[in-house]
C-alpha positions as CSV (number, residue, x, y, z in Angstrom):
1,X,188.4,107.1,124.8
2,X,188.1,108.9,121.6
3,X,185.7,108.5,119.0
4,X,186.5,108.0,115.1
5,X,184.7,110.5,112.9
6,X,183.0,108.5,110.2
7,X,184.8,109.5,106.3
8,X,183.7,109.8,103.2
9,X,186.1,107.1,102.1
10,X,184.8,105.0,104.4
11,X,181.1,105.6,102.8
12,X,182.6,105.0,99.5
13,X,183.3,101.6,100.3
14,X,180.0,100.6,101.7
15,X,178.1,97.5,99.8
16,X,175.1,96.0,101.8
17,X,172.0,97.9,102.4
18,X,172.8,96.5,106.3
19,X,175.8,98.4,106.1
20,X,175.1,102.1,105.4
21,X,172.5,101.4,108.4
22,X,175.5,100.4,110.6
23,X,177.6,103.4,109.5
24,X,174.7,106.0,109.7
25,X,174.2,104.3,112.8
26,X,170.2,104.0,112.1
27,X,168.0,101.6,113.4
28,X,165.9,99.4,111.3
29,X,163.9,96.5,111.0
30,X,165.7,93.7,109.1
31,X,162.2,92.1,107.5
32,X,161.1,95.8,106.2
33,X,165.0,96.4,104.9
34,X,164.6,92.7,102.9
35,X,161.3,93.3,101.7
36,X,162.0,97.0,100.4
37,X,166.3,96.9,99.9
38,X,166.4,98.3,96.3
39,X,163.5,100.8,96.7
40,X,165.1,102.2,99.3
41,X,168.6,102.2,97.9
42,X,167.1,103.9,94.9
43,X,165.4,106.3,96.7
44,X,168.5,107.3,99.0
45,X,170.4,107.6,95.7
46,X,168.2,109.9,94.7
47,X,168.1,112.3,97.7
48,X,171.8,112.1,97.5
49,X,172.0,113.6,93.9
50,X,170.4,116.2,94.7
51,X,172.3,117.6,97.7
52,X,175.1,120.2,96.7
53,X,178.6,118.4,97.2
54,X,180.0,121.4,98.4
55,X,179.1,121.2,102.2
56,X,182.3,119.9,104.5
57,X,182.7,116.0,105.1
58,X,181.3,116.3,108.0
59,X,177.5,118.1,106.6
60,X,177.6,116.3,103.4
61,X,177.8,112.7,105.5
62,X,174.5,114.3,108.4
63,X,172.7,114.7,104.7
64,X,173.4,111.4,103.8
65,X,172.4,109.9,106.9
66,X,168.9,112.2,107.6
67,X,168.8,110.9,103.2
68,X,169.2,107.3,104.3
69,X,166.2,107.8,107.3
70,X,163.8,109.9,104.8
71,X,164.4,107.0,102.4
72,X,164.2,104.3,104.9
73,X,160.6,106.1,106.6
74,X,158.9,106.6,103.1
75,X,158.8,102.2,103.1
76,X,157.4,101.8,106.4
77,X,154.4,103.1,104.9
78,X,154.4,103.1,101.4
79,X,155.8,100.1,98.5
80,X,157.6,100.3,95.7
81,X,154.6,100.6,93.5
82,X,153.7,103.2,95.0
83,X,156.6,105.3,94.9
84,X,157.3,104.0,91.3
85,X,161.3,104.8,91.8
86,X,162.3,102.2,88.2
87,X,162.0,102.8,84.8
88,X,159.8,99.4,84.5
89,X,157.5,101.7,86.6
90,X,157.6,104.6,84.9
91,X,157.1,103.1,81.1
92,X,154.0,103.2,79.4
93,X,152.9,99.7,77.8
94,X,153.3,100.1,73.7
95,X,149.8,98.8,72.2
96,X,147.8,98.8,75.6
97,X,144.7,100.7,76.2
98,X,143.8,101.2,79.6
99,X,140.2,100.9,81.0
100,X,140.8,104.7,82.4
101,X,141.9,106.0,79.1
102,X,138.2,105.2,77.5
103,X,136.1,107.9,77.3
104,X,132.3,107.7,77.6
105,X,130.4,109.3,75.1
């Protein structure tokens, strides 16, 4: 029996959050994937930008999959708050004051 190497064209073509677990071949918990799916997404995305491109198929996709895990573990115990990984998170409120930005005199 021989096995089939996972591709990057086959990664390409992956959709669902459910499915990069399946390819990566990762366990998870379907309630914590729901609950946390774009954060984690986001997050993977972002550990994949930063890894240099220029590492064989076979590296690159072992980067993407420990990327996936270190994405995946940073939800189990942390939220999306928390990480703050959108822009709706990341913008200050225009003509808001905020109870820790008044000093005491």
């Amino acid at each position: 029996m021989t096995l089939v190497s996972p591709t990057l064209a086959q990664f390409n073509q992956l959709k669902d959050a459910e499915e990069y677990f399946q390819f990566f071949d990762l366990p998870y918990d379907p309630q914590t994937l729901n609950i946390n799916r774009l954060h984690i997404l986001r997050k993977f995305s972002q550990l994949v930008q930063a890894e240099d491109k220029n590492q064989s198929e076979a590296q690159l996709l072992n980067t993407y999959r420990k990327a996936l895990q270190t994405a995946y573990d940073l939800f189990l115990t942390s939220s999306g708050v928390e990480q703050k990984l959108f822009k709706v998170f990341q913008d200050k409120p225009k003509n808001v004051v905020m109870v820790s930005d008044i000093a005491e005199e």
